[in-house]
C-alpha positions, 0 to 999 in steps of 0.5 A: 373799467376797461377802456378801448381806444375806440372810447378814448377817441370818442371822450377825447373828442367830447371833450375836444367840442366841449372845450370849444363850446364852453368858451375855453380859448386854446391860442395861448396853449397853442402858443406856448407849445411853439415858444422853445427853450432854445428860441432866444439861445445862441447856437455853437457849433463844435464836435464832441470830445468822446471818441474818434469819430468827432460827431458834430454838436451845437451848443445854446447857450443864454447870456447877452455875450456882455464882457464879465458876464459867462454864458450858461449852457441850456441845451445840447444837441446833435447838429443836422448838417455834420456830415459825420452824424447827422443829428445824432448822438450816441449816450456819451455825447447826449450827456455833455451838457451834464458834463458842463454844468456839473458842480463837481467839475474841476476848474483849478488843477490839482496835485497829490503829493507823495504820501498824502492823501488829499488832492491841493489847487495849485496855481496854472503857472505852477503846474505848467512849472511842475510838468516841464520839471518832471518831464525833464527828470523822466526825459534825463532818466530814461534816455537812451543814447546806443542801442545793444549793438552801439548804434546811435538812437537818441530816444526817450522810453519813459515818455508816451503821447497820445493825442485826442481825436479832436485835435486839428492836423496842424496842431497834431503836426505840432505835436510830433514835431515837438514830442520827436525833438523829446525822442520819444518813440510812442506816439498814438492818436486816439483816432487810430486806437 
């Protein structure tokens, strides 16, 4: 049977007056279709972490903001009023909330030890530890203190940074103030690369 779009107006609106004839009341599903999933979400306002260009989300979430209890994100969105993107996301930032409501999310960190084959939770305090000790070592290593021509340079080659594209100026200020007193002469920002 081929149907025209002429014939699909003509039974839509049939059925339409039919529905309304035979007493069918369709408040309830007008009703419905205004009642979003978002209505009683509280909205945050933050910037995706993808890329430099810092686009603004807003993340609702459902939870009565109670002490022991953690808020469960429903919905992610771009927010209208960013003047950087106005509303949109490209595919990386529309999947964020795939990305925090992911089973396999790590929430401890982790370690691999030379040799092994498994990655093992370690505590915060013990990767904080282990860090500032390998970083020391790399650091101790790979110092340089005199160029070829003997000219003093004190910096650090076995050690880069680069910092994200969200990161506030006072925090990147921080930052190089922190890896300069390391000597480290590689620095970058993501926002630049």
């Amino acid at each position: 049977m081929q149907t025209s779009r002429r014939d699909f107006f003509r039974v839509a609106t049939v059925g339409g007056i039919a529905a309304t004839v035979f007493g069918f009341d369709l408040q309830p599903a007008y009703a419905q279709l205004k009642e979003l999933k978002i209505a009683r979400a509280n909205e945050t306002r933050s910037t995706c972490p993808y890329c430099a260009v810092g686009c603004g989300v807003l993340i609702y979430t459902i939870g009565d903001r109670a002490k022991n209890v953690t808020p469960q994100v429903i919905h992610v969105e771009g927010d209208p009023d960013h003047p950087t993107n106005r509303g949109t996301l490209c595919p990386k930032g529309s999947s964020l909330e795939q990305d925090m409501l992911n089973p396999r999310r790590l929430t401890k960190p982790q370690v691999r030890r030379p040799g092994a084959t498994e990655w093992e939770d370690i505590s915060w305090d013990n990767a904080l530890s282990e860090i500032a000790r390998w970083t020391k070592k790399t650091r101790d290593d790979t110092f340089v203190e005199k160029d070829e021509n003997g000219h003093t340079v004190n910096r650090c080659e076995g050690i880069s940074f680069i910092g994200g594209c969200t990161d506030t100026n006072e925090f990147n200020y921080l930052v190089v103030k922190t890896m300069r007193s390391l000597g480290l002469v590689y620095l970058e920002n993501q926002a630049r690369v």
